[in-house]
C-alpha positions in Angstrom: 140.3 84.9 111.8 137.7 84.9 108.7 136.9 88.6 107.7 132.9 88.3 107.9 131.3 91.2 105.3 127.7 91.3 106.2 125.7 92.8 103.1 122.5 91.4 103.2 120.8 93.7 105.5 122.7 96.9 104.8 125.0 98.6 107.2 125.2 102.4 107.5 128.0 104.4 108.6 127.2 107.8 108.0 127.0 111.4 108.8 123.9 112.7 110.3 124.0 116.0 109.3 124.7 115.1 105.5 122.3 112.2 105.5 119.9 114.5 107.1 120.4 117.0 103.8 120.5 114.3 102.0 118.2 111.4 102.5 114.6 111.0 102.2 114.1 110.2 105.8 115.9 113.8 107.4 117.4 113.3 111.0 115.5 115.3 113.8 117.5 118.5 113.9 119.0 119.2 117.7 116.3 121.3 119.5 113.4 120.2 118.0 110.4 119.2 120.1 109.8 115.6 120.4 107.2 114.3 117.9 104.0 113.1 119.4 103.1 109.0 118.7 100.5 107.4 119.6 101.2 103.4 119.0 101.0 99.8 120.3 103.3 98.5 122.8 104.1 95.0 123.4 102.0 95.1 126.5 99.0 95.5 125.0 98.8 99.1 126.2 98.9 102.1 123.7 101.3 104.7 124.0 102.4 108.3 123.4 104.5 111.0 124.9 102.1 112.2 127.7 102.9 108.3 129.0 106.3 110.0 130.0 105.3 113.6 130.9 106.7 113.1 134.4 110.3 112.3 133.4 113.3 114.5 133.3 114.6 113.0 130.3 113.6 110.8 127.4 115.2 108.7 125.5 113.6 107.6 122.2 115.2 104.2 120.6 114.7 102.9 117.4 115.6 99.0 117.2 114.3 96.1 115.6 114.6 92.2 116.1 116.4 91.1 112.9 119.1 93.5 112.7 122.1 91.6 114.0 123.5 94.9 115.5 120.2 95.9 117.4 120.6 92.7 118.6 124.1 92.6 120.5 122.3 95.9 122.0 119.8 94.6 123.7 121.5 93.8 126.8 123.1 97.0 127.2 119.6 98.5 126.5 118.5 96.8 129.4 121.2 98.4 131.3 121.2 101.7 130.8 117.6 101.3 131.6 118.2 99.3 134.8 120.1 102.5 136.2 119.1 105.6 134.9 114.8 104.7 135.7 115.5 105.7 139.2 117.4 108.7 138.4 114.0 110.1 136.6 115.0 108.6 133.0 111.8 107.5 130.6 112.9 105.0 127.9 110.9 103.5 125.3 112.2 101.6 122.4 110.1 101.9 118.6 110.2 99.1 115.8 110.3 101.5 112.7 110.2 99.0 109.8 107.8 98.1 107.5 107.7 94.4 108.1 106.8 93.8 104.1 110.2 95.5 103.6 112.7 92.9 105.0 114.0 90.9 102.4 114.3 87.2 103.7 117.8 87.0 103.1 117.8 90.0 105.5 116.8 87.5 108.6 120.3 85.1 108.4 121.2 86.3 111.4 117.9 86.2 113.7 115.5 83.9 115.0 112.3 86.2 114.6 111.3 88.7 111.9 109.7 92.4 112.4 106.0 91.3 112.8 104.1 93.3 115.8 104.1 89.3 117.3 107.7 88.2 117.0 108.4 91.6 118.7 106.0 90.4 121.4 108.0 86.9 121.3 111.6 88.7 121.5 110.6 91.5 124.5 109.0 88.5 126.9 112.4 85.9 125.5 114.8 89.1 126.2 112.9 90.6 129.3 112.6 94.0 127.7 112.3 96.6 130.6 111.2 99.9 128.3 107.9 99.4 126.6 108.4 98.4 123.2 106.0 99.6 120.5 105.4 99.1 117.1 105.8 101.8 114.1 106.3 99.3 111.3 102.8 99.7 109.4 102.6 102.9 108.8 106.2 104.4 109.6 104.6 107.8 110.5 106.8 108.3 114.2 110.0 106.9 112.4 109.4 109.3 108.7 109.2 112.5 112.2 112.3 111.3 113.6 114.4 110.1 110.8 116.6 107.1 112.8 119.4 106.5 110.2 119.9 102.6 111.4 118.9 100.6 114.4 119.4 100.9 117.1 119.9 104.9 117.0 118.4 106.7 120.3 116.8 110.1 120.4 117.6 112.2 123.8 115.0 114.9 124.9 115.2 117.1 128.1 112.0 118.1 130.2 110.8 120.2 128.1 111.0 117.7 125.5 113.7 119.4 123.2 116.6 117.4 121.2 119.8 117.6 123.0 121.4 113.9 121.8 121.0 111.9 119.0 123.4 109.0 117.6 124.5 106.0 119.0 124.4 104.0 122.2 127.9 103.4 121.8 130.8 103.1 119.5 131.3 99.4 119.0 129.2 95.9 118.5 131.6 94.6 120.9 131.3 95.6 124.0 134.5 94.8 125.1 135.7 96.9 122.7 133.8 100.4 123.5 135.9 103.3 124.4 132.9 105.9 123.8 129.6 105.3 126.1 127.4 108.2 124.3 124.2 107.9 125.2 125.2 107.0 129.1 127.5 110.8 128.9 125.0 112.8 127.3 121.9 110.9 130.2 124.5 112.1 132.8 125.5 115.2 131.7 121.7 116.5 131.1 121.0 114.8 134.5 123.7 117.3 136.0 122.2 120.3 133.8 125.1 120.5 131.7 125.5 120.6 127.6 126.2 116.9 126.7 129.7 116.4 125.6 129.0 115.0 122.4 125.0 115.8 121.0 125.4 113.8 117.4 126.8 111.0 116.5 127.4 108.7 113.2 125.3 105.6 113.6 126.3 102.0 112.4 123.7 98.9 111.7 121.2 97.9 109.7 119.4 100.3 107.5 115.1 101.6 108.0 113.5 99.5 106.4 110.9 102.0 104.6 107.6 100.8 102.9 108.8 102.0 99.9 111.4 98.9 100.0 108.5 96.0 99.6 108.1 96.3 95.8 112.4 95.6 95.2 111.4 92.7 97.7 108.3 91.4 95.6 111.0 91.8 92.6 113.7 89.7 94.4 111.1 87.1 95.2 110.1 87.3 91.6 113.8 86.9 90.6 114.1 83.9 93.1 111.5 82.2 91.5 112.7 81.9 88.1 115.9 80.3 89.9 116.5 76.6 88.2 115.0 73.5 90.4 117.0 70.3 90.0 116.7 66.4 91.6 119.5 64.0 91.4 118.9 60.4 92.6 121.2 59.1 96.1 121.9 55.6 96.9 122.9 54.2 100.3 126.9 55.7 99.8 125.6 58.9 98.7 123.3 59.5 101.6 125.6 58.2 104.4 127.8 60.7 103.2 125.3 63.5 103.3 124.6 62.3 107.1 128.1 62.1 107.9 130.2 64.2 105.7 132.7 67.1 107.1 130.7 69.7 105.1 132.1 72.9 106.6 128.6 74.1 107.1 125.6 74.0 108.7 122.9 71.4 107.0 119.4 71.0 106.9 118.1 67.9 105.8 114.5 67.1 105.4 112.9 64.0 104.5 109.7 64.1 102.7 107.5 63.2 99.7 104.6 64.2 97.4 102.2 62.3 99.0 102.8 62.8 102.6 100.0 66.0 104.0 102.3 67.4 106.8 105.8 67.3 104.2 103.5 69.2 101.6 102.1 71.5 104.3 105.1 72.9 106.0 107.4 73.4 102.1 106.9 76.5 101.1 108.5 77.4 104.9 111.3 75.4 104.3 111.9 76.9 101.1 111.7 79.8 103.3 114.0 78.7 105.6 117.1 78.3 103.1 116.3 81.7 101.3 117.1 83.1 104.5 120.2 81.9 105.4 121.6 80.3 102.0 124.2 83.5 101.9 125.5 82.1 105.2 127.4 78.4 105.6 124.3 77.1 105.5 123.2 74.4 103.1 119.1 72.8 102.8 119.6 69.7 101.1 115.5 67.9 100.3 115.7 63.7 100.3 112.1 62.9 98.8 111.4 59.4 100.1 109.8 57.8 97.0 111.2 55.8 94.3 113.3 56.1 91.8 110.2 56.0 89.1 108.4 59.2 90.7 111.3 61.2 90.0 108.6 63.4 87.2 106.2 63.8 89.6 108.6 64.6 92.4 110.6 67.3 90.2 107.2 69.0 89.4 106.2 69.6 92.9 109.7 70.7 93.6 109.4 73.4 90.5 106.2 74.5 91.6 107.4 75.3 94.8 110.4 76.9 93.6 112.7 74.6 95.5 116.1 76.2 93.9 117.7 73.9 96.7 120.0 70.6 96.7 117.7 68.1 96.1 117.5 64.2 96.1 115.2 61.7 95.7 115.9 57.9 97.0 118.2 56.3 94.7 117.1 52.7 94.7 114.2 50.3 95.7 115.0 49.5 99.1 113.8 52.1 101.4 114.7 50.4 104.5 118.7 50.2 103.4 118.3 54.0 102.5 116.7 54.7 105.8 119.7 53.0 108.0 122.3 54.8 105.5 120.8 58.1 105.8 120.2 58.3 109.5 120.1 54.9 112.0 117.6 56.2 114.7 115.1 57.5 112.1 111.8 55.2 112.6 110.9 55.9 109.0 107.8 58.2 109.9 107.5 61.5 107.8 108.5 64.1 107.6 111.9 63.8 109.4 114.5 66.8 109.8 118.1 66.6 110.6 120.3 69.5 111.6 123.5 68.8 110.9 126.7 70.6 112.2 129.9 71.6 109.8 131.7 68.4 111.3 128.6 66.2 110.1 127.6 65.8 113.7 123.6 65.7 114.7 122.7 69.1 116.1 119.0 68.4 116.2 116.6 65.8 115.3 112.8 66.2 114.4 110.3 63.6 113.4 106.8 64.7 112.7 106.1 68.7 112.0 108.2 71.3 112.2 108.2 73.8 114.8 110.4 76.4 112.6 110.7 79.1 115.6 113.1 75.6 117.2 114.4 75.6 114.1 116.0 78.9 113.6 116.8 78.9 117.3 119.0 76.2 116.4 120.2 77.1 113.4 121.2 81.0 114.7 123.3 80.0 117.4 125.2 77.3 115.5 126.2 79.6 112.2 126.9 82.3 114.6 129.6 79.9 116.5 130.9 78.6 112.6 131.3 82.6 111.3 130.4 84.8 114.0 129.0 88.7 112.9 130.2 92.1 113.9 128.5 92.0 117.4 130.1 88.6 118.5 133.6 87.9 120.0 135.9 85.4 117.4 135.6 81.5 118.2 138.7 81.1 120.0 
């Protein structure tokens, strides 16, 4: 089994009550009343705690849509929702980051960002049953409650006082959880008792506060200056690109200088590989024009900042590169291949992208290649 170490969107293991002393972001101390919010659900309906005034407990969750880690939650989410609404339970799960502050290699492991409207994609795709709001412009609920990571839940009793905060659980897997904290502390305020446990370290991906977007605008900066390259591919050299044991998961995109859509949808394929390059992942440009444009292809590709693999047609006939490169390809532009660590076609796009289809491709298959913490090993 390959030892996966996910760094690029920041695990936290830590303490609450020396984070709380310690970070900038304090923890709710146990017994404090609930902060007020007043903010935008999913539902087009806008929320605050008087919304829930009728329930015997609350519980607050922070959670996100990148974060690999909120993500294996979701379902369980869903569950402990499913049985404890009946029993007088109000959930509502808050998006605290600043959607400026996730860095785009912080999205390798999602199909949808932190934007108000992917979380309105993700809730109707997941069938969220909590309301789920959105705190990411101005991070003024999450800077009250201090959630360490996400997902981290906030429990409140009727009269709206901290009795539980930590996690939902202690483990990604879920076949692997020994520990169900949130669903002990629901039942044991539900019963009027002192939950066993009221604090708990929390693991997964760290707030992403405002104050983050400028190291962003620097990385971006930093990724910019990154050198651009073009090397020419004849018939061998692209039949092996189409057909090649790589050991990753390819992207290749057929394009040129010339052609409107190619030029339109670049700067989100660029995009698309800063995102999950620090994966096995690999977006390899084949600009369609001859071997005499390279200049003018290679400036395009420098203004654009395409710090990818890139190739440009490596002889004269087009038609012979076209059949090496890929067979059922009608020649029309731009065309996109997803190809699969064994060279095998995955997916197949001529015309426009559709880049939502595109990372819903691409998530599922790097996941199956090097699954994260929250998925079982590839057996």
């Amino acid at each position: 089994m390959r030892l996966i170490v996910i760094i690029r969107s920041v695990f936290v293991l830590a303490l609450p009550g020396l984070l709380a002393q310690a970070s900038d972001h304090p923890t709710l101390p146990l017994g404090s009343p609930a902060p007020d919010f007043n903010l935008p659900g999913v539902d087009g309906r806008t929320y605050s705690l008087r919304d829930f005034a009728d329930a015997k407990l609350l519980a607050v969750i922070f959670t996100c849509n990148h974060c690999p880690t909120a993500q294996a939650y979701e379902g369980r989410i869903r569950t402990l929702v499913a049985e404890f609404r009946g029993r007088g339970v109000a959930f509502v799960a808050i998006n605290p980051n600043h959607a400026e502050a996730v860095r785009l290699d912080e999205l390798g492991y999602t199909d949808l960002d932190d934007t108000f409207e992917s979380m309105k994609i993700r809730a109707a795709d997941r069938q969220f049953n909590l309301p789920y709001l959105d705190d990411g412009p101005t991070e003024a609920v999450a800077r009250q409650y201090g959630p360490v990571a996400t997902p981290h839940v906030f429990v409140f009793d009727a009269a709206r006082r901290l009795r539980f905060q930590g996690r939902i659980d202690d483990s990604e897997r879920e076949e692997l959880v020994k520990n169900t904290d949130t669903r002990n502390a629901l039942e044991a305020l539900l019963a009027g008792k002192e939950p066993p446990v009221t604090g708990t370290r929390v693991f997964g991906c760290s707030i992403k506060w405002a104050e983050k977007a400028e190291s962003n605008r620097q990385w971006e900066e930093k990724v910019r200056q990154e050198p651009v390259t073009i090397v020419a591919a004849d018939s061998a050299a692209l039949r092996e690109l189409r057909t090649g044991k790589s050991g990753k998961i390819r992207v290749v995109n057929v394009w040129a200088t010339w052609c409107g859509p190619c030029v339109a949808e670049f700067d989100d394929l660029i995009g698309t590989n800063l995102r999950f390059r620090n994966r096995d992942f690999e977006l390899v440009t084949v600009a369609a024009q001859f071997p005499d444009e390279r200049e003018k292809v290679l400036r395009f590709l420098q203004k654009h900042h395409a710090s990818t693999r890139n190739l440009i047609f490596g002889g004269t006939d087009k038609y012979r590169l076209m059949e090496a490169l890929d067979p059922e390809w009608s020649g029309s532009l731009p065309h996109t291949l997803v190809l699969g660590a064994g060279g095998e076609v995955l997916y197949r796009q001529t015309g426009d992208l559709d880049f939502l289809k595109l990372r819903r491709v691409l998530v599922p298959a790097l996941n199956a290649l090097a699954p994260w913490g929250g998925l079982s090993p590839i057996k």
